[in-house]
ZATI-752599 format. One record per residue (C-alpha): residue number from 0; residue in one letter; x, y, z. Coordinates in nm, 4 decimals, always signed. Layout:
BEGIN
{semi NUM,'A',{X,Y,Z}}
...
END
This chain:
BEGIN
{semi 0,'X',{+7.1592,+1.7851,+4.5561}}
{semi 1,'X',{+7.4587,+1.6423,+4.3704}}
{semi 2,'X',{+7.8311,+1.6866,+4.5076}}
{semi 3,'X',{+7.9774,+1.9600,+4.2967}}
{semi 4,'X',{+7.7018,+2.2088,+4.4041}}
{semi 5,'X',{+7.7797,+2.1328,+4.7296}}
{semi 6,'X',{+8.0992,+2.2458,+4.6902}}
{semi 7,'X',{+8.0341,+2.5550,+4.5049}}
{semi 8,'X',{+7.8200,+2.6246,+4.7879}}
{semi 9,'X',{+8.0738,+2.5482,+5.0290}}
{semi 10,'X',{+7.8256,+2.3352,+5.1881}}
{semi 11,'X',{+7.8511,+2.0384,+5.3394}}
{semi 12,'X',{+7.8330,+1.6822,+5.2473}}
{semi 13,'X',{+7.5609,+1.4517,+5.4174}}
{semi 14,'X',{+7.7138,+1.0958,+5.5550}}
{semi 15,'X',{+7.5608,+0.9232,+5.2525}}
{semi 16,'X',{+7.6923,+0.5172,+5.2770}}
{semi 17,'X',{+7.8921,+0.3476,+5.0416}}
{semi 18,'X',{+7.8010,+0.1617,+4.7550}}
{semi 19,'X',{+7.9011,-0.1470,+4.7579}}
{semi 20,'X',{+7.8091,-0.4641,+4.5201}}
{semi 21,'X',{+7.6237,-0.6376,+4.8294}}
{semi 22,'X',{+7.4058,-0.3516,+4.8932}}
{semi 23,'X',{+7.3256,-0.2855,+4.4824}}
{semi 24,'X',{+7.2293,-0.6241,+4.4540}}
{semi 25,'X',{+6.9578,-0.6347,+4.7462}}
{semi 26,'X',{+6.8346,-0.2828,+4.6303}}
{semi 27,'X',{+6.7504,-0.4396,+4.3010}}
{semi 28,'X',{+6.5617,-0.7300,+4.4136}}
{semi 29,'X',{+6.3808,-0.5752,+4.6289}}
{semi 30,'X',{+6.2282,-0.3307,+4.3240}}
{semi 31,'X',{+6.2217,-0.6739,+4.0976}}
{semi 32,'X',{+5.9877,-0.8503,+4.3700}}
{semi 33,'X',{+5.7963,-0.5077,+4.3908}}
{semi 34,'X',{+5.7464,-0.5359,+4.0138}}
{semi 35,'X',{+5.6907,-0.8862,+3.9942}}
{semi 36,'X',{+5.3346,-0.8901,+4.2463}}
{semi 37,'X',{+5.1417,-0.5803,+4.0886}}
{semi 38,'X',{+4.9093,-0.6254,+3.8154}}
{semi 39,'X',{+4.8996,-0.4879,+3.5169}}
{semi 40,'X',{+4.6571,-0.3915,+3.3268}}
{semi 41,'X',{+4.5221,-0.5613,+3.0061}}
{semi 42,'X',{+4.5590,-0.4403,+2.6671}}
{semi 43,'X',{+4.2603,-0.2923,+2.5358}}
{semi 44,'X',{+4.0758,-0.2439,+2.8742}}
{semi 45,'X',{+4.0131,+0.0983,+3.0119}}
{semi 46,'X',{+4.1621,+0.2393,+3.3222}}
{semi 47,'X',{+3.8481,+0.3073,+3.4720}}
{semi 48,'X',{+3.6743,-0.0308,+3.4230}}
{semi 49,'X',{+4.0630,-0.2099,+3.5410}}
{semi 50,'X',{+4.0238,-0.0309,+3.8960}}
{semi 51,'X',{+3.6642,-0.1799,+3.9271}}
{semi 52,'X',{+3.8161,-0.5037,+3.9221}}
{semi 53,'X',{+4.0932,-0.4413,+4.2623}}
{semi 54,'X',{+4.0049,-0.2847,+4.5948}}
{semi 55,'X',{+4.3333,-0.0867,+4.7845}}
{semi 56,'X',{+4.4128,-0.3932,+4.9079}}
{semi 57,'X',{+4.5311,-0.5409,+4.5117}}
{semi 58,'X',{+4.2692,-0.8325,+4.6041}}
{semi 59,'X',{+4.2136,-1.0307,+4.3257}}
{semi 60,'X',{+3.8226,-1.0170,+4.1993}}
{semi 61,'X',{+3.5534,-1.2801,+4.3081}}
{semi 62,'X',{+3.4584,-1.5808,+4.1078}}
{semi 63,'X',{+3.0918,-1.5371,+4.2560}}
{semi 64,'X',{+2.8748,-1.2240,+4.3063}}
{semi 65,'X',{+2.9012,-1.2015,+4.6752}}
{semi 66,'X',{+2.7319,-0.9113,+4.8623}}
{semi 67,'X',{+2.9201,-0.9064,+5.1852}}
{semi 68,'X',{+3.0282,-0.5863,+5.1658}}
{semi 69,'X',{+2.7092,-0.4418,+5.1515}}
{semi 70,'X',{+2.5634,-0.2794,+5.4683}}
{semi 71,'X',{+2.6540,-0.2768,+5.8583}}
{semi 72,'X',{+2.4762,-0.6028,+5.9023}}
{semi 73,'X',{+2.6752,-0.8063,+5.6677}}
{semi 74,'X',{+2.4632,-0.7851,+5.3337}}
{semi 75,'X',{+2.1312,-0.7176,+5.2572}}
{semi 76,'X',{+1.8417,-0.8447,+5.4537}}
{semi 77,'X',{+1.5440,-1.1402,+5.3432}}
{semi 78,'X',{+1.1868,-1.0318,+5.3949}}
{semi 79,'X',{+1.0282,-1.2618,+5.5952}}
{semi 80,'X',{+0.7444,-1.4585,+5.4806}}
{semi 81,'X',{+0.3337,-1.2974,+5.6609}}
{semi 82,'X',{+0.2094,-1.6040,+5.7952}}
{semi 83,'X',{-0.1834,-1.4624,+5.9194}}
{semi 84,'X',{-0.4001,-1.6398,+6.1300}}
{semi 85,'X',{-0.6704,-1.7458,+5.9024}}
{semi 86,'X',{-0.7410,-2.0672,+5.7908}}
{semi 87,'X',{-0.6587,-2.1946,+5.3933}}
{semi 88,'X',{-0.9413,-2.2512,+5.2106}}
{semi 89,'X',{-1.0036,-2.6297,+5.0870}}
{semi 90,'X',{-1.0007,-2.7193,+4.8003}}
{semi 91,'X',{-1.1596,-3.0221,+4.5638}}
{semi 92,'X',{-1.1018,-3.2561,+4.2873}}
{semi 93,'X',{-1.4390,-3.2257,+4.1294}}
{semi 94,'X',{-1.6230,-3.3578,+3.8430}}
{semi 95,'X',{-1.7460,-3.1485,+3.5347}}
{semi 96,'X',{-1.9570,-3.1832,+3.2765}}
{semi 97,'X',{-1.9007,-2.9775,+2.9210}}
{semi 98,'X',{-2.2108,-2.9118,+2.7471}}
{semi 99,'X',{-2.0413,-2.8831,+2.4155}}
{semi 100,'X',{-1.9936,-3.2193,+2.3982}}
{semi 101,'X',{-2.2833,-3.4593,+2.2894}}
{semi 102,'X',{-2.1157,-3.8066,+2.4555}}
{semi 103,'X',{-2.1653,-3.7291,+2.8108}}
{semi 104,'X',{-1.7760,-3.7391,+2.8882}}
{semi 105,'X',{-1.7179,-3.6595,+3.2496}}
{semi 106,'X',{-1.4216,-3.4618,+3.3264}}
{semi 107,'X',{-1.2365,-3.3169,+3.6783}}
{semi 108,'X',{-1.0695,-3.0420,+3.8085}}
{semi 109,'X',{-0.9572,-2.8897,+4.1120}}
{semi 110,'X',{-1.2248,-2.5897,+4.2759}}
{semi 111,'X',{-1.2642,-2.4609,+4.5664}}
{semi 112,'X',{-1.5429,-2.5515,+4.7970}}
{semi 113,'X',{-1.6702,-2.2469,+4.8426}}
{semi 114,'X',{-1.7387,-2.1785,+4.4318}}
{semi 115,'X',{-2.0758,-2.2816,+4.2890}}
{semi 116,'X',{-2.0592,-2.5783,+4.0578}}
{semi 117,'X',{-2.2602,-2.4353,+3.7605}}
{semi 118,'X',{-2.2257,-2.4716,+3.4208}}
{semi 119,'X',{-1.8736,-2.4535,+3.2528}}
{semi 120,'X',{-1.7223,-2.1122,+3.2019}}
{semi 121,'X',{-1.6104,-2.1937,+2.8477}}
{semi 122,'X',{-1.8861,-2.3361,+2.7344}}
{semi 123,'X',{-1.9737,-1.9745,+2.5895}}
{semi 124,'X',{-1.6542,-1.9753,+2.3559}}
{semi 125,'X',{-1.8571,-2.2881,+2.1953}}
{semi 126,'X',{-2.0377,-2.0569,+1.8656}}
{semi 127,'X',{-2.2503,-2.3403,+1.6799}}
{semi 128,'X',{-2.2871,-2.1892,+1.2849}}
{semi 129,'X',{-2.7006,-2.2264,+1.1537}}
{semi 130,'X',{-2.6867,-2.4753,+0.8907}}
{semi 131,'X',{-2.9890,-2.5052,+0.6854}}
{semi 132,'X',{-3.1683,-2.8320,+0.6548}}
{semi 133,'X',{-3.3881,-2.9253,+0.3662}}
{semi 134,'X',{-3.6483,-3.2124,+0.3112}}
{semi 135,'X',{-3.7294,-3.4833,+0.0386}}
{semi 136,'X',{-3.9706,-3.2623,-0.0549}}
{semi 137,'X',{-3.8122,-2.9765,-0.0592}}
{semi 138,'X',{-3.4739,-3.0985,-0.2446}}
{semi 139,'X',{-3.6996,-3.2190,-0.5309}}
{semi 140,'X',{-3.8758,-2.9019,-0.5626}}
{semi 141,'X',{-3.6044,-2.6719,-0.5345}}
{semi 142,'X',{-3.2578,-2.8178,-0.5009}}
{semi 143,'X',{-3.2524,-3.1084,-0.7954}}
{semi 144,'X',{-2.9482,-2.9175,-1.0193}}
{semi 145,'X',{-2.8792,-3.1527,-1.3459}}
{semi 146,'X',{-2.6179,-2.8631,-1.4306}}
{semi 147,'X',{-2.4079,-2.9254,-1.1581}}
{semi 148,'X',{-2.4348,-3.2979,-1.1597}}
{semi 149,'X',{-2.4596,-3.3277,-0.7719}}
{semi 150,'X',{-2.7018,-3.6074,-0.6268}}
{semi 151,'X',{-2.8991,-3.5952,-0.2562}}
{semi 152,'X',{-2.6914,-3.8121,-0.1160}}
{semi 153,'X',{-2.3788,-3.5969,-0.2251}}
{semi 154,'X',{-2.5544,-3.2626,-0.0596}}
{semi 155,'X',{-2.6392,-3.4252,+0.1837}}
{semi 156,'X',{-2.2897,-3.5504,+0.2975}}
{semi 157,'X',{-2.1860,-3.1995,+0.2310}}
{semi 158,'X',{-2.4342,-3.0435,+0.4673}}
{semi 159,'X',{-2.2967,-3.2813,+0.7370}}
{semi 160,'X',{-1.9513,-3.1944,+0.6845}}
{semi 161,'X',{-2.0871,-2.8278,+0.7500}}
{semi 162,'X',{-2.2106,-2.9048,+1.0522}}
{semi 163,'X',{-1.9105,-3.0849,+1.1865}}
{semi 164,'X',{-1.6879,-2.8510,+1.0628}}
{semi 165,'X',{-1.8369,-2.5171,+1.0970}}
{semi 166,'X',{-1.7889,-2.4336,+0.7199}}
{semi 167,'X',{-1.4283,-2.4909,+0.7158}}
{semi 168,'X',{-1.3910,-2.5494,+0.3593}}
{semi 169,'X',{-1.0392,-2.6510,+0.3579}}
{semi 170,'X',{-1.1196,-2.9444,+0.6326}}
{semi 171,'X',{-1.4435,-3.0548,+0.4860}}
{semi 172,'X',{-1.2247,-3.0444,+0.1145}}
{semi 173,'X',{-0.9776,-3.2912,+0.3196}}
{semi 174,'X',{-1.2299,-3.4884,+0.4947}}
{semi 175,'X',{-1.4651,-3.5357,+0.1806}}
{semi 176,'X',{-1.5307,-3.9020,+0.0615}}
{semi 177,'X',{-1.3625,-3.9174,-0.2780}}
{semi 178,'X',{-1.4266,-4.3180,-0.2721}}
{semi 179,'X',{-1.8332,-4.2719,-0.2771}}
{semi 180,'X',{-1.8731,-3.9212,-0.4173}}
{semi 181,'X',{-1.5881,-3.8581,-0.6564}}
{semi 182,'X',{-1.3441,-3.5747,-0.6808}}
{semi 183,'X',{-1.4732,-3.2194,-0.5243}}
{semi 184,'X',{-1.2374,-2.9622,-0.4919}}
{semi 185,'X',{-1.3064,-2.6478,-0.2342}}
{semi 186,'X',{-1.4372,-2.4277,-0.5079}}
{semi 187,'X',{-1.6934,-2.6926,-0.5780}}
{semi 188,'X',{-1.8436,-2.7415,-0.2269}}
{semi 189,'X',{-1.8531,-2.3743,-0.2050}}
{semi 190,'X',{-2.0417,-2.3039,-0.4905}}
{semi 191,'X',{-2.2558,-2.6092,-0.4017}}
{semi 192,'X',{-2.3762,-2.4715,-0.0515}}
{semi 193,'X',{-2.4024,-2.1172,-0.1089}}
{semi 194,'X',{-2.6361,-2.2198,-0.3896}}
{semi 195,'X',{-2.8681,-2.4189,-0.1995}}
{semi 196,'X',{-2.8591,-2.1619,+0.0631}}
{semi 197,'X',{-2.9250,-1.9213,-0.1717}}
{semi 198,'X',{-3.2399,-2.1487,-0.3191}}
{semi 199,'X',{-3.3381,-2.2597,+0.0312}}
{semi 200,'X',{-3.3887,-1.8998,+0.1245}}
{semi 201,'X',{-3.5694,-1.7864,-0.1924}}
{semi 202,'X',{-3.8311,-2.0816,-0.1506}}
{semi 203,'X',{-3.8943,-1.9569,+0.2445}}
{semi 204,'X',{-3.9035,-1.6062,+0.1560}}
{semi 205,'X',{-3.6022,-1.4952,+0.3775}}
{semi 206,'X',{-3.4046,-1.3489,+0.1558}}
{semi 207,'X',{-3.4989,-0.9588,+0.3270}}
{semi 208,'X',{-3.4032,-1.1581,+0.6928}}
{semi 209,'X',{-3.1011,-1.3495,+0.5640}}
{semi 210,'X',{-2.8296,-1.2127,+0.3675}}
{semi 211,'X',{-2.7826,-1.4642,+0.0884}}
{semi 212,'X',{-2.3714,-1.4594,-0.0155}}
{semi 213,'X',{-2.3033,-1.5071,-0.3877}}
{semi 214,'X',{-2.0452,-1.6788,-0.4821}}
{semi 215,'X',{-1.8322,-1.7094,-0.8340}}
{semi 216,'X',{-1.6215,-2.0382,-0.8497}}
{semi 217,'X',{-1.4633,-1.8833,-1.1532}}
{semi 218,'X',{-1.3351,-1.5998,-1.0454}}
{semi 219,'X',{-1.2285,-1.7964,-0.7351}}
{semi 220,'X',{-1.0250,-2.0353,-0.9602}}
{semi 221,'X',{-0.8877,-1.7808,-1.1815}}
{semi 222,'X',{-0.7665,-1.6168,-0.8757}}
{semi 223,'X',{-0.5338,-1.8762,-0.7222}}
{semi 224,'X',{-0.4427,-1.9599,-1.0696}}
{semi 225,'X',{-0.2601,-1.6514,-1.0861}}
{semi 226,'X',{-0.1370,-1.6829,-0.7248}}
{semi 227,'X',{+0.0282,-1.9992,-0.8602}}
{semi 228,'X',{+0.2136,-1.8610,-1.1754}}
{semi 229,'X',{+0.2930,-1.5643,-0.9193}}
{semi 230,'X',{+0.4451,-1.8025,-0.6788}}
{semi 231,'X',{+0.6239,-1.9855,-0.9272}}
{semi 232,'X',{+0.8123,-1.7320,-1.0618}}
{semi 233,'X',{+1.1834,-1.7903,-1.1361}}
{semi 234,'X',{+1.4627,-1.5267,-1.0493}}
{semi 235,'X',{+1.4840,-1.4251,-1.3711}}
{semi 236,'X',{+1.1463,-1.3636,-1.4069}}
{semi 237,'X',{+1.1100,-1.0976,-1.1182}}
{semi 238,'X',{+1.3902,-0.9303,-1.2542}}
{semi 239,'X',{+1.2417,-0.9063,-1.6290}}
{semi 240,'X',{+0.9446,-0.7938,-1.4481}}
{semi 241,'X',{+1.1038,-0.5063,-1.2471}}
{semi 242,'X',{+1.3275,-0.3857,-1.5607}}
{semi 243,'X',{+0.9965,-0.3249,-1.7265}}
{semi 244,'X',{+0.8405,-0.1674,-1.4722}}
{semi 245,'X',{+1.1623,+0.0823,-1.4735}}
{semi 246,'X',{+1.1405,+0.1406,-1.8132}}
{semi 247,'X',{+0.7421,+0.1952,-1.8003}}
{semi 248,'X',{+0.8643,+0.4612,-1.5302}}
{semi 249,'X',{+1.1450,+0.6176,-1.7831}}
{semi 250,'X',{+0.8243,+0.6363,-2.0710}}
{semi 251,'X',{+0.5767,+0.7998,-1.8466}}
{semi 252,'X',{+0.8775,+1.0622,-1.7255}}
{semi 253,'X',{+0.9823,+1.1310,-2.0611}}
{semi 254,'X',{+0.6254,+1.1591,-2.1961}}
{semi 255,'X',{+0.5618,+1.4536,-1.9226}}
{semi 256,'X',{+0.8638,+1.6104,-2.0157}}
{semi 257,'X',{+0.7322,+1.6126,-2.3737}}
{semi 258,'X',{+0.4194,+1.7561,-2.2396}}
{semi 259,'X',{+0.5348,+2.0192,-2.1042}}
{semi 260,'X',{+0.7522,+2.1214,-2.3370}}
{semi 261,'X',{+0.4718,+2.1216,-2.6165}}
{semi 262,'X',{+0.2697,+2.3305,-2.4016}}
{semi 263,'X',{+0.5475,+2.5709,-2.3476}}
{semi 264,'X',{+0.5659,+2.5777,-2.7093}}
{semi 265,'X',{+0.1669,+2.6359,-2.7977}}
{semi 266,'X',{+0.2373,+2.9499,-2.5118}}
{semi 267,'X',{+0.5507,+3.1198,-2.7430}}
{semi 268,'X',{+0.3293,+3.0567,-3.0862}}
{semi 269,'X',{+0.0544,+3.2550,-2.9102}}
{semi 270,'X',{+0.2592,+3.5170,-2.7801}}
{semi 271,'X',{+0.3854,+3.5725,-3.1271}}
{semi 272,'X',{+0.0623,+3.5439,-3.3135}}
{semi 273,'X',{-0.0531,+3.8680,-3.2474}}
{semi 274,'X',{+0.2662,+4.0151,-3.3360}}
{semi 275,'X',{+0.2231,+3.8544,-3.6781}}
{semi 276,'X',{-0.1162,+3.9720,-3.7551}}
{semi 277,'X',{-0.0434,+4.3284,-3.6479}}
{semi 278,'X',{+0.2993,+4.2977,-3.8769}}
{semi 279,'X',{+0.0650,+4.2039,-4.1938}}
{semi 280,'X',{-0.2030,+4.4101,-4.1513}}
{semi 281,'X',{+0.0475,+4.7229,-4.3313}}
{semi 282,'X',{-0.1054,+4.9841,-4.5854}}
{semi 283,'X',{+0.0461,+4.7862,-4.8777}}
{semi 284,'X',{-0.1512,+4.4746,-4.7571}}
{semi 285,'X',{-0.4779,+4.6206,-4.6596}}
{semi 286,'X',{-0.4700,+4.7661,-5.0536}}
{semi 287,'X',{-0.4389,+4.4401,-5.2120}}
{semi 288,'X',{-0.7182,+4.2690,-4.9820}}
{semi 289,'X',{-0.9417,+4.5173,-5.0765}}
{semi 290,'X',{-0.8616,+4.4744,-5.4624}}
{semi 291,'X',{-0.9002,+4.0492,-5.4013}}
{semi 292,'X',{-1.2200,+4.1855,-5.2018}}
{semi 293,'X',{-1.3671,+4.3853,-5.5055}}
{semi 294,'X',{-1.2751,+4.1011,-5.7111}}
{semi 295,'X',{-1.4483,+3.8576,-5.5139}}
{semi 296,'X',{-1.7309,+4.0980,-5.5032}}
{semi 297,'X',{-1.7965,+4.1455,-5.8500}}
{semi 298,'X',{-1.7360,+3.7431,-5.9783}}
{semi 299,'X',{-1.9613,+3.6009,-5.6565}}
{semi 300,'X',{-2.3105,+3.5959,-5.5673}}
{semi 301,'X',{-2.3922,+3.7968,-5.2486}}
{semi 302,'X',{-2.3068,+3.5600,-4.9534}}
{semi 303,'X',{-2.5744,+3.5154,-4.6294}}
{semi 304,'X',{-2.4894,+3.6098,-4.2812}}
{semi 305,'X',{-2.3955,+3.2606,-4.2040}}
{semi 306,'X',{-2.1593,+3.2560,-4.4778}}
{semi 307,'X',{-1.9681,+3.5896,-4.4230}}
{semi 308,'X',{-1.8892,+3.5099,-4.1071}}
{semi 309,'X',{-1.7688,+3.1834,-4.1886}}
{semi 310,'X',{-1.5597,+3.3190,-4.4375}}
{semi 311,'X',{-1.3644,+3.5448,-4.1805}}
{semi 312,'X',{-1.2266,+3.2302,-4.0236}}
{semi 313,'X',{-0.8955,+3.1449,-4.1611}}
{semi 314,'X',{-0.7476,+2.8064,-4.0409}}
{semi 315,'X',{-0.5829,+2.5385,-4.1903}}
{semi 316,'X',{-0.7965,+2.2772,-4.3474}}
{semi 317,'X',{-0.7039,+2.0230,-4.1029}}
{semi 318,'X',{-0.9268,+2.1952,-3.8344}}
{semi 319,'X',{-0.9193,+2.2316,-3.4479}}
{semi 320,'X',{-0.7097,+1.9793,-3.3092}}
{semi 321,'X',{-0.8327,+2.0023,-2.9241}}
{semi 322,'X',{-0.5924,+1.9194,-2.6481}}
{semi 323,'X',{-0.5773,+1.5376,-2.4977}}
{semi 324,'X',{-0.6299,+1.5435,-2.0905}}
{semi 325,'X',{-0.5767,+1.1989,-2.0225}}
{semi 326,'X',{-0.2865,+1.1967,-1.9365}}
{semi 327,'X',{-0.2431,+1.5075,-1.8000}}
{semi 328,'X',{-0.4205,+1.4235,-1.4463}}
{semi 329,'X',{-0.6832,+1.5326,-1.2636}}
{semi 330,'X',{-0.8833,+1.7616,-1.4705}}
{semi 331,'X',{-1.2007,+1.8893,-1.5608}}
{semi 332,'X',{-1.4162,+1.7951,-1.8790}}
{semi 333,'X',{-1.4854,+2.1879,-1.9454}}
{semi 334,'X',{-1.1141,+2.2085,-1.9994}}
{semi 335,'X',{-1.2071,+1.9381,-2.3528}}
{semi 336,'X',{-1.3928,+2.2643,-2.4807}}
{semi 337,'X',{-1.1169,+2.5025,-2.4420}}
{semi 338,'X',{-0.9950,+2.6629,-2.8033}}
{semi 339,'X',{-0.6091,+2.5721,-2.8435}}
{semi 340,'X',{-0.3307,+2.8950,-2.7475}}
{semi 341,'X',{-0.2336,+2.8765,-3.0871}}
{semi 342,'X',{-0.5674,+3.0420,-3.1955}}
{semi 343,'X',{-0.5278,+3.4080,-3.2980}}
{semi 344,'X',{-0.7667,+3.6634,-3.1250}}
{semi 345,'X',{-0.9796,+3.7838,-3.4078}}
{semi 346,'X',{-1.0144,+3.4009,-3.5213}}
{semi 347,'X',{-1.1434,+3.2778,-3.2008}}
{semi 348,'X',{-1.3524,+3.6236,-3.2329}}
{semi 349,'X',{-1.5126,+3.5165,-3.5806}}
{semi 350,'X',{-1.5972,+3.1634,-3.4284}}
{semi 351,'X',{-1.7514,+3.3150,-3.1553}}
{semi 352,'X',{-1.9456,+3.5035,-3.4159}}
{semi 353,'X',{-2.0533,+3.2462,-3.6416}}
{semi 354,'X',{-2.1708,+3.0259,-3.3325}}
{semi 355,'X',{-2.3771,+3.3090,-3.1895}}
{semi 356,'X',{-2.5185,+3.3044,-3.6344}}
{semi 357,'X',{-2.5843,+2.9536,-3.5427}}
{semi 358,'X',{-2.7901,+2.9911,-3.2120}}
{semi 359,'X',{-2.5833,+2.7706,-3.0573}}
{semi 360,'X',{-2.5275,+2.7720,-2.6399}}
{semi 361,'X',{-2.1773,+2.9401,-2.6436}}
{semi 362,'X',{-2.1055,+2.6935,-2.3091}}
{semi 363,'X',{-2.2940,+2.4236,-2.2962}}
{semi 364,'X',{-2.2690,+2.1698,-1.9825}}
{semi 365,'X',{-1.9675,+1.9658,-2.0507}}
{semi 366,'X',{-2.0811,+1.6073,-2.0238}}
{semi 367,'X',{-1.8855,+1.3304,-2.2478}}
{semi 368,'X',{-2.0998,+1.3199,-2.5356}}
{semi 369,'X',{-2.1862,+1.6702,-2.5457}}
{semi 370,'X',{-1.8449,+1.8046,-2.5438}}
{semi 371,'X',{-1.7164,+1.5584,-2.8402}}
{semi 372,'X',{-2.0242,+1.6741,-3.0581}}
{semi 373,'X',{-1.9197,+2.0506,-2.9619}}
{semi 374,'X',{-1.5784,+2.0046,-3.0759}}
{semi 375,'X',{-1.6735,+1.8243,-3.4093}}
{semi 376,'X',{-1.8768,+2.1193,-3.4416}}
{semi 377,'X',{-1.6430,+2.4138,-3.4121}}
{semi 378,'X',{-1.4051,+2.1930,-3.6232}}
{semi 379,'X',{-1.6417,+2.1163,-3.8637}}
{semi 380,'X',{-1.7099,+2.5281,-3.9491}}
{semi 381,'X',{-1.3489,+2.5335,-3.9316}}
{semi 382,'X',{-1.3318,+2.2863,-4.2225}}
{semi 383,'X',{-1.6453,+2.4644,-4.4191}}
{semi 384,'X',{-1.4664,+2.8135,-4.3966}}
{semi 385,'X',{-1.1278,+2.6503,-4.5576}}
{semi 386,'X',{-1.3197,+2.4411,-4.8150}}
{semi 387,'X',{-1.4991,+2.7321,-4.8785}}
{semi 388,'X',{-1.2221,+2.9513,-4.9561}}
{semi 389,'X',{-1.0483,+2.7090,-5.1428}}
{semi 390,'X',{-1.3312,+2.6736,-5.3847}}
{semi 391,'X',{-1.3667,+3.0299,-5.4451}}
{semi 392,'X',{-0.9747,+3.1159,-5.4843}}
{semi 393,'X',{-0.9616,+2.8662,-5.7702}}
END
């Protein structure tokens, strides 16, 4: 409480000493030596993890992970190795034979006593491939090719490369002789073998027991070909490549979008084609087609069945154009065979008609052929009606 409220208060003044320069100066060194031993705390490090580091005590932290302060006992406690009383079973440096190899190599390794010393446990991983043999007689009955220009003596170094190699193709390419039998690249040792395989089989009648591969060095050629020009492809290249692609996308997106705007189309025409034929089908109208009809009448012949109702169909002379499904998707062929919705009623009505006048099935299955000829047909009465009328109206 500071002086002059002590005096208000009439109270009175506690013996407080007086300052003096000796007694300011040890007051401040004292704080400055306080300051000067704590640590402070890094910039950027959280409070939290910076009182991990000190105990109360302001230790400093260990160099080494130490667990001394761990437990009563000073730390934590080693398990002690369980000696038992048995005895340690002996062991041997013995010798082993490996039957997959044909030079009688001996070979150790340590077993126990106890084990049986039978045959080699991987000998089972050793998978020997059935390579065909052949005779004299036999390669000049059946295996002499004068296409293929190969000799005996080059089959016959292929067949042992077989055997060594277990049909490794790329090896026995690499190991071939190219000083005695020329030049033979992988495609030609394959097509080789699986032809006299293939001939070896057919003369021994095991073709039904043997399944007989058949193999096409073209196509085998032609197909790393292209692996090469793919793999050699500059930058520039596989970015022409992907632009197209893009731009096939943009086609195919904007060729839909066409699609289905055309169809929306066809649907408006034949919402308003009824409309229209109601609209002309007025008294005035109806007067004059009977006058053209009376006309017609009394300048024609007397038409047949077939041709009245032919004559009631009035499209252009162009005929049915049909609707194109490719490209619409997954679709049925019956849906080749539907009339277009720009078709008035009573004209799909007289076609009906004059197929019915024809004795023709009305739905026939819809296989390929079948539906183009029943198109051509419908658009071909189409075209007789309009050439018809046109010849007539002249």
């Amino acid at each position: 409480m500071s002086a002059d409220v002590r005096d208000i208060l009439d109270m009175e003044r506690a013996n407080t000493p007086e300052v003096t320069k000796d007694s300011f100066l040890a007051t401040k060194k004292r704080n400055f030596e306080r300051t000067k031993h704590a640590s402070r705390r890094p910039e950027g490090m959280h409070r939290e993890v910076f009182a991990l580091l000190y105990t109360d005590k302001k230790d400093a932290p260990p160099l080494l992970p130490t667990d001394t302060a761990l437990g009563i006992g000073g730390g934590y406690k080693q398990t002690k190795a369980r000696l038992g009383m048995k005895k340690v079973r002996k062991w041997e440096w013995a010798p082993f034979a490996n039957p997959a190899r044909t030079d009688a190599a001996a070979f150790h390794h340590w077993k126990r006593v106890s084990d049986d010393s039978g045959e080699y446990p991987f000998a089972m991983f050793n998978v020997q491939l059935e390579i065909p043999s052949y005779t004299m007689t036999e390669y000049n009955a059946h295996l002499r090719n004068n296409i293929t220009n190969w000799s005996k003596v080059q089959t016959d170094h292929l067949f042992d490369l077989s055997r060594r190699f277990d049909l490794r193709f790329i090896v026995m390419a690499d190991r071939w002789n190219r000083q005695q039998h020329g030049d033979k690249t992988v495609e030609d040792l394959k097509e080789r073998y699986y032809e006299v395989v293939a001939l070896l089989a057919k003369a021994k009648n095991q073709t039904i027991e043997k399944r007989v591969y058949s193999y096409d060095p073209e196509h085998e050629r032609r197909r790393k070909e292209q692996l090469k020009k793919l793999f050699k492809r500059t930058t520039l290249q596989v970015e022409e490549e992907q632009m197209l692609i893009n731009e096939m996308k943009k086609i195919e997106a904007r060729k839909k979008e066409r699609e289905r705007k055309t169809q929306d189309l066809q649907k408006l025409i034949s919402q308003a084609d009824p409309q229209n034929e109601h609209a002309s089908s007025t008294p005035s109208t109806r007067k004059y087609e009977k006058k053209l009809h009376k006309k017609k009448v009394n300048h024609q012949p007397r038409p047949s069945k077939v041709d009245s109702v032919v004559n009631t169909i009035e499209i252009g002379s162009s005929g049915i154009k049909f609707a194109d499904l490719r490209g619409s998707g997954v679709s049925l062929r019956s849906q080749k065979m539907k009339l277009p919705a720009n078709i008035g009623q009573r004209k799909v009505k007289a076609l009906e008609q004059a197929i019915q006048e024809f004795k023709v099935d009305p739905a026939p299955p819809p296989t390929e052929d079948i539906c183009t000829s029943f198109n051509e047909l419908r658009s071909d009465m189409v075209l007789l009606c309009s050439s018809f009328v046109a010849a007539h109206s002249m």
